[in-house]
N, C-alpha and C positions, 0 to 999 in steps of 0.2 A: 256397670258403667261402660259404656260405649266411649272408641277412640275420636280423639277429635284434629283438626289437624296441626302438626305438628309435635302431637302426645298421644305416645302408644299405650295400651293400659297391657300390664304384663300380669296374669294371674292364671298361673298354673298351679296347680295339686301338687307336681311332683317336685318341683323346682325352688330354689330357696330362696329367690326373688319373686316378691309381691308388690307391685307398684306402678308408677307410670315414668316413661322416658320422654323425653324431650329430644328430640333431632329436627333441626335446621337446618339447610342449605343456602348458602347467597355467595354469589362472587367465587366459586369453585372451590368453596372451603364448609366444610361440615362442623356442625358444634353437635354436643351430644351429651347428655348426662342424665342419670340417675333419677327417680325420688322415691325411694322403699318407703312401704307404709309404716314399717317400723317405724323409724327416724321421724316421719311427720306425725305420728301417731293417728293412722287411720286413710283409707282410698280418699273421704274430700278432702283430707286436710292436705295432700301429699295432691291433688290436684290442684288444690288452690297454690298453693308454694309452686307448682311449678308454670300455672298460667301468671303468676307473679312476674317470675325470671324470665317466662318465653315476652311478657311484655317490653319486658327493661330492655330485654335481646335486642327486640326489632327496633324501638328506641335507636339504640346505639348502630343498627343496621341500616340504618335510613339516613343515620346523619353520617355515615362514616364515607371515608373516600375510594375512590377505585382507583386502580391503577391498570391502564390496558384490560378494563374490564376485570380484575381480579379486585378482591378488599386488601385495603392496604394493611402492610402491618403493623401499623398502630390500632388498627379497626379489629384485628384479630387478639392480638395484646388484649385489649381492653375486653370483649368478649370472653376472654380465656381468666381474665379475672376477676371478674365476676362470677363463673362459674366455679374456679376453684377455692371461692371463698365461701360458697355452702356449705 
């Protein structure tokens, strides 16, 4: 499976991580997380789970606010809870 943007696909031999990451950038602030194939049980399942979340992201990144060009931090909050409820 080939990367697409915003999700890297991680799958090395040697390394104990198998899966795909999700990193964003908006407004000077980077989000980034995880999805081992473990845990979703399998490369599409663990792709779809994470084109999931990068949708709900941008969602919330669209509607959120800026401040001096930065995302405010209730736009980063809510981002950041989302992701750590995985």
């Amino acid at each position: 499976m080939k990367s697409r943007k915003n999700l890297t696909r991680f799958t090395y031999e040697s390394a104990a991580f198998e899966g795909w990451r999700l990193c964003i950038s908006r407004g000077g602030t980077t989000f980034t997380k995880y999805f081992p194939d473990k845990k979703y049980g399998g490369a599409r399942k663990s792709l779809t789970a994470s084109e999931k979340v990068l949708v709900e992201i941008k969602l919330i990144l669209e509607g959120g606010r800026r401040i001096n060009g930065k995302l405010s931090p209730a736009t980063i909050r809510k981002v950041g809870a989302l992701l750590s409820k995985l």
